[in-house]
C-alpha positions, 0 to 999 in steps of 0.5 A: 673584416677591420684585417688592417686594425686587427694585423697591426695590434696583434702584430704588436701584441705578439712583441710585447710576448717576447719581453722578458720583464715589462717597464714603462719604456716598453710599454711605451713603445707598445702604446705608440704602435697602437696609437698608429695602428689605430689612426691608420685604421681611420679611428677618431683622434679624441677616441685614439687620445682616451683609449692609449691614455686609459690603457698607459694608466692601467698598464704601469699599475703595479697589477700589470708591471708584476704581474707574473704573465704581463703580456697577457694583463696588456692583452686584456687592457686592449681589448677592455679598452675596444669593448668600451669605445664601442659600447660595452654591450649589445644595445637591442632594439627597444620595442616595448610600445604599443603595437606597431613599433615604428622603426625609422631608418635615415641616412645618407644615400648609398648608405644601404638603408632599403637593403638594411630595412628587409634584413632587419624585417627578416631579423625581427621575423626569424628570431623574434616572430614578429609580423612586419610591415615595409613602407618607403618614403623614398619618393626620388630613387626611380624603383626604391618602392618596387625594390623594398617590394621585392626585398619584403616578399624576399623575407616574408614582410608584408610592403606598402602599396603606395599610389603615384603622387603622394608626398613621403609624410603622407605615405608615412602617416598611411604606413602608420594606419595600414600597420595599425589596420593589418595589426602589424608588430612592427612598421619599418619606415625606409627614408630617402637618401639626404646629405645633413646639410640639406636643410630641406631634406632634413625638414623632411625627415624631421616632419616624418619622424613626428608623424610616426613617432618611432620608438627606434630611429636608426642612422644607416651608415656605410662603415668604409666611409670611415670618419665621414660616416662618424660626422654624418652620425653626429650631424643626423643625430643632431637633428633626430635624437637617433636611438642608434646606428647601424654600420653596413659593408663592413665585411669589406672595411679593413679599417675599422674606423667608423666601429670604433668612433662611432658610439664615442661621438654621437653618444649613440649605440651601435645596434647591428652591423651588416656583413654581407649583401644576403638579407640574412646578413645582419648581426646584432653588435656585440662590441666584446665579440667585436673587440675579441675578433680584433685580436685575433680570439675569435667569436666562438659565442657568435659561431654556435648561436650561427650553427644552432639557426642555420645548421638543419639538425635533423641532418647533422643528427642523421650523419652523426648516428650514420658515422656511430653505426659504421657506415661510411662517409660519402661524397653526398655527405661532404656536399651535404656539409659544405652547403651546411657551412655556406648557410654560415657564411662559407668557409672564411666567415667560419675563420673568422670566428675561430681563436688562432685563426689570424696566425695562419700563414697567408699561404694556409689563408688562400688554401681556406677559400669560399671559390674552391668550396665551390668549385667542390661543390660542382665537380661533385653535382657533376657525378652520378649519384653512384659515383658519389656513394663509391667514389673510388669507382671514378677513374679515366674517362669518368674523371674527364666527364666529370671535369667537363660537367664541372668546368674544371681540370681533371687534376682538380679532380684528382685533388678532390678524390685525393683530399677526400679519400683522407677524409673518409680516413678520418671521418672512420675514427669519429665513430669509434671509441675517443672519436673526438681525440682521433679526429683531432690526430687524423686533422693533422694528416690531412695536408693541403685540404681545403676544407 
């Protein structure tokens, strides 16, 4: 995410490391690298303006040019600096109404509102135990009703069924009622795609938006729109009063542009971001975590709230006394723990969210990837569960076996048994006295591993 952003000021960070002393010709020629790197990534010239001249300001203080690590005070400007043009804090959905909560959810098309709408519903039921109905106005894109049907029982949402013929208000004033009637916590209203300058499209949407009165009405935007997507914002928020705005596919935007323009100009908060396509894809924005991840920090804050939902803890807890006990780890155990990871996102959304993770080596990067987890997860479903246990037993013509079944090389194979046999090493000396000191010694013998 934002790779192209998060590459050009952390490499000109690192530089500004290397000085011995700070003066403002350095700093200077920092500023102009930031100011690129921030254009480059597709950021709104006034935000570019306001974010090098609040950091030039605070950066040839006194504080920072005698600080005694000046790198480090520039550092923290940046990042305070990102922090504030996205928003400060996490802005959350404000629900505090009589039930139903009516959320509206606008934008342009392919913008991934449907898919938007059934992520938050399963965001509001997993996280916030919230009943929640789904209702689509879209009355244009053949099957966008019986799309959010299936994305609803996907996630355990209840979805309007709508009758042939009716016009988007009036489903939304039955959407209203039903949610009423079902006593629903919250309604989730998915709009039909519109251009702003489609003057009776947006009547539309201004109609249906006064029939439902929505506590939160949302602009779904597609972050690699870049600045495109910042002036549809403007314009929606123009004609809707948006409470906020949530940016999707930006697990595949290298830019960064839309994050930070956003909230400086339509004045509104960003209330997630989408990072993937799985219904459980959606984060709440947190513009610090964000900022940190930009510089190469990582998200740690983000990571364990991740592995404290999705990690089964009965099973790490029955790994961690089989380990303490002596007994031996095996291959079901590793597949048991990379499938953990992939609840997480896989390995590369794992690095992320890791400090340091941005000064690997592209050569480390590639070795780190979701396509050999799983590829190591199908030569090990391709073993008997007596392989699995006694790995060591798998030689010849099992080796060639288990390579069929798994569409793989034997060589591949015997990277696997290699880089596992390793692990089995290391996974020893958690168990015993300083296991986690150990660990971090046994780490470093385990070359080109890919886990």
């Amino acid at each position: 995410m934002f790779d192209t952003l998060s590459e050009r000021l952390q490499s000109t960070l690192r530089r500004l490391r290397g000085e011995g002393r700070f003066t403002e010709e350095n700093i200077s020629d920092a500023l102009r690298d930031v100011r690129r790197a921030l254009l480059e990534a597709d950021v709104a010239l006034p935000v570019v303006k306001q974010f090098v001249d609040r950091v030039r300001t605070q950066a040839v203080g006194q504080e920072v040019l005698q600080s005694l690590s000046p790198a480090q005070a520039v550092i923290k400007l940046v990042h305070d600096a990102l922090v504030d043009a996205m928003g400060v804090r996490n802005d959350a959905l404000d629900l505090s109404v009589r039930p139903p909560a009516v959320i509206l959810l606008a934008g342009l098309q392919g913008s991934g509102k449907t898919t938007t709408t059934a992520k938050l519903a399963r965001f509001l039921i997993e996280r916030h135990g919230k009943k929640v109905l789904l209702a689509s106005v879209d009355i244009y894109r053949p099957a966008a009703m019986d799309q959010l049907a299936k994305l609803a029982r996907d996630v355990g949402a209840n979805c309007l069924s709508v009758p042939a013929g009716q016009a988007p208000v009036d489903i939304a004033r039955a959407a209203l009622e039903e949610a009423r009637r079902q006593v629903q916590d919250v309604l989730i209203v998915d709009s039909a795609g519109r251009l702003h300058v489609d003057e009776e499209m947006m009547a539309e949407i201004r109609a249906i938006h006064a029939v439902v009165s929505p506590i939160e009405t949302l602009f779904v935007v597609d972050a690699m729109t870049g600045q495109d997507a910042v002036k549809a914002a403007a314009a929606f928020n123009a004609a809707l009063s948006l409470t906020g705005v949530v940016l999707t596919k930006a697990d595949g935007d290298a830019r960064g542009g839309a994050a930070l323009s956003v909230r400086h100009v339509t004045g509104k908060p960003i209330k997630f971001i989408g990072m993937g396509e799985r219904t459980d894809a959606l984060e709440p924005f947190h513009p610090d975590r964000l900022a940190s991840r930009i510089l190469g920090m990582g998200d740690v804050l983000t990571l364990v709230e991740e592995a404290q939902r999705k990690v089964d803890q009965k099973q790490a807890q029955k790994l961690a006394q089989k380990l303490s006990k002596g007994k031996g780890f095996d291959l079901e155990d590793f597949r048991d723990q990379i499938l953990q990871m992939n609840q997480m996102g896989g390995l590369s959304a794992i690095l992320d969210k890791l400090p340091g993770a941005a000064a690997l080596s592209a050569n480390a990067r590639e070795q780190i990837n979701d396509k050999q987890t799983k590829q190591i997860v199908a030569i090990i479903d391709s073993m008997t569960p007596h392989e699995r246990r006694y790995p060591d037993i798998v030689r010849g013509s099992r080796k060639v076996r288990i390579s069929n079944g798994s569409g793989t090389k034997v060589q591949e194979v015997n990277r696997l048994l290699k880089q596992f046999a390793q692990m089995q090493k290391m996974m020893k000396r958690v168990g015993k006295k300083g296991g986690v000191r150990n660990l971090a010694r046994a780490l470093k013998g385990v070359s080109g591993a890919p886990f």
